[in-house]
N, C-alpha and C positions, 0 to 999 in steps of 0.2 A: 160362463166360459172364462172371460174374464179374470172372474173371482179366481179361479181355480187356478188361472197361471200366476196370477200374484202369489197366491199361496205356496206356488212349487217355487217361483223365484223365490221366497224369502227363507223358503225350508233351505233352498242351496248355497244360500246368503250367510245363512246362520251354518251351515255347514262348513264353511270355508273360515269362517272366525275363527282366529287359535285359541284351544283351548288354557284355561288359564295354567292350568297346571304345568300344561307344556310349554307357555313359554319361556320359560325358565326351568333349563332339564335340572337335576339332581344332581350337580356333579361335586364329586366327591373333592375334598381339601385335599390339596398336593402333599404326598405321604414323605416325612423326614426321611432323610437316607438311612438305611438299616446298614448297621454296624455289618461288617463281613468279617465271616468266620475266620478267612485265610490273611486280611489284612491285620485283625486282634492277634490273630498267631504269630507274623512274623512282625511286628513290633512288639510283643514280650520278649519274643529272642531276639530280636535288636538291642531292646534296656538289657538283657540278658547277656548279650557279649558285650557289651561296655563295659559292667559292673565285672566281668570276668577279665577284659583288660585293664581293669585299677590293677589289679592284684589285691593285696592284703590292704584291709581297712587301715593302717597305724603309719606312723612317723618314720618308717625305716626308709633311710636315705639323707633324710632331713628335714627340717620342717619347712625350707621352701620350696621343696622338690615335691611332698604332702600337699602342700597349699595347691600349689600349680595343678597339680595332678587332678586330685577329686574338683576342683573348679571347672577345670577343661573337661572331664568325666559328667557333671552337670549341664554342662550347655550342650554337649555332644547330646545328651536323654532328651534336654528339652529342644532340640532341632530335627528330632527324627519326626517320618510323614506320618501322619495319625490320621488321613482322610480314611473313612468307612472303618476307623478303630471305634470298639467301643468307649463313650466315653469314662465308665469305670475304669477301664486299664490306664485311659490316657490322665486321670486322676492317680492310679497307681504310679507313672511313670515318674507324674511331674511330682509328687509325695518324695523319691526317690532323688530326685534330680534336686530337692530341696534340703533332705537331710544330708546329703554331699557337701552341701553350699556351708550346711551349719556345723559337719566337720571340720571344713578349710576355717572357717571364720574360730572356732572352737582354738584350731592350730596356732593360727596368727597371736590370737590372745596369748597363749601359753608361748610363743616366741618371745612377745613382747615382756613377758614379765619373768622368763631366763635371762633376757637380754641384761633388762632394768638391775638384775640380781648380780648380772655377771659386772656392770660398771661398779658391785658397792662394795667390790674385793679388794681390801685395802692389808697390807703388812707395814711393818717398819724394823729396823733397828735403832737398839739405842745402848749405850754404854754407861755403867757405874761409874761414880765420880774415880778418879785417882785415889786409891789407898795409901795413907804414908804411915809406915813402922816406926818405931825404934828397937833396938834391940843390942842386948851389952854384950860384949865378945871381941869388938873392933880395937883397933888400936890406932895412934898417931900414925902412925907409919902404913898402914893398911891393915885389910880387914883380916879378923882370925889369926891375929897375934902373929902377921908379917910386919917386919923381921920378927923371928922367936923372940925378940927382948923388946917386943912393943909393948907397951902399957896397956893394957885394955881399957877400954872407954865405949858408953852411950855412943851407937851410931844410929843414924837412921837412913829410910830407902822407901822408893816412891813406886809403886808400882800400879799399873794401868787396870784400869774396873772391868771386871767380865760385859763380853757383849753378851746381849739378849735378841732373838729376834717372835715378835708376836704379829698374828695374823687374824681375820676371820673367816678364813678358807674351810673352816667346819662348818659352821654357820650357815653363809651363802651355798655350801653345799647342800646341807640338811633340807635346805628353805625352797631351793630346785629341784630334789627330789620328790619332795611334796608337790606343784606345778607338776610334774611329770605323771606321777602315779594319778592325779588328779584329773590330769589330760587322758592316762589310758584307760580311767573308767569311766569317762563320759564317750570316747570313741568306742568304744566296747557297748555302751548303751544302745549309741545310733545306731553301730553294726546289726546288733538285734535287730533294732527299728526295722534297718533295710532288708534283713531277712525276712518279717514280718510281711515286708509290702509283697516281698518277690514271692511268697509263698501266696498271697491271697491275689496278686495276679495270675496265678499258673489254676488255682482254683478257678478263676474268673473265663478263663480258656477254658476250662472244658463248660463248665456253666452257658459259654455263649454257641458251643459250637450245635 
């Protein structure tokens, strides 16, 4: 009798032990936040109306008005909320917000070396020495035989050397037009660029939704 309740105590004994499996349930690693559909959407038309208030890629206004512009136009893309954005679009965004940066910077270059061009415009005048003549026809008395009964004679007469004036305003012209044209096919590159990114983030939108 005995025997037999040791044996049912210890069957309820081992019943009650946890098993090993379960003490330690199965739980799953906390899953990364999934990108949202509707948050991906309205930060591409975020980056989307920014790039749409630059206006046109190029220097018109001027080139600190350029600089300023797409610089503030960059920090404006990289300050917008990107929580539950994809991170490819937010990759898209800051791609963009970077070739803005390398516009302005592009800009500034090309000021600085109109600027440097515009200080090496130099002109002058300068004057031929004094011409002196001689020439026979004059007379003692005054020239061209005053009185009619002057004697003609060698006289001579001093007259003042042509001005000249020379410059290199062709030059320094030529040499900033080149700087310009220079500047609007590497803005005209990025411009691409940036079409480049806005089309593969609008691709990346429907891809996520």
């Amino acid at each position: 009798m005995q025997s037999n309740l040791a044996i049912l105590v210890s069957s309820f004994a081992i019943a009650l032990l946890p098993n090993s499996l379960d003490a330690q349930p199965n739980v799953a690693p906390p899953a990364l936040p999934a990108s949202d559909a509707a948050a991906s959407s309205r930060y591409v038309a975020l980056v989307n109306r920014e790039l749409d208030l630059l206006g046109p890629l190029t220097t018109a206004g001027g080139y600190l008005r350029a600089v300023n512009r797409f610089e503030a136009g960059a920090r404006r893309i990289t300050k917008l909320p990107t929580k539950s954005v994809s991170p490819e679009l937010i990759k898209y965004g800051s791609n963009i917000a970077d070739l803005l940066r390398e516009e302005a910077r592009m800009i500034r270059r090309a000021a600085a070396q109109v600027h440097d061009l515009e200080r090496q415009r130099q002109y002058r005048y300068y004057q031929d020495p004094p011409q002196v003549s001689y020439y026979w026809g004059g007379s003692m008395g005054g020239p061209m035989f005053s009185p009619p009964t002057g004697t003609p004679t060698w006289t001579w007469g001093a007259y003042p050397g042509n001005i000249h004036y020379i410059d290199n305003f062709a030059e320094i012209n030529a040499r900033q037009q080149v700087v310009e044209t220079t500047l609007e096919t590497e803005l005209s590159r990025v411009k691409s660029e940036i079409e480049q990114e806005r089309a593969k983030m609008q691709l990346a939108v429907v891809a996520n939704q």
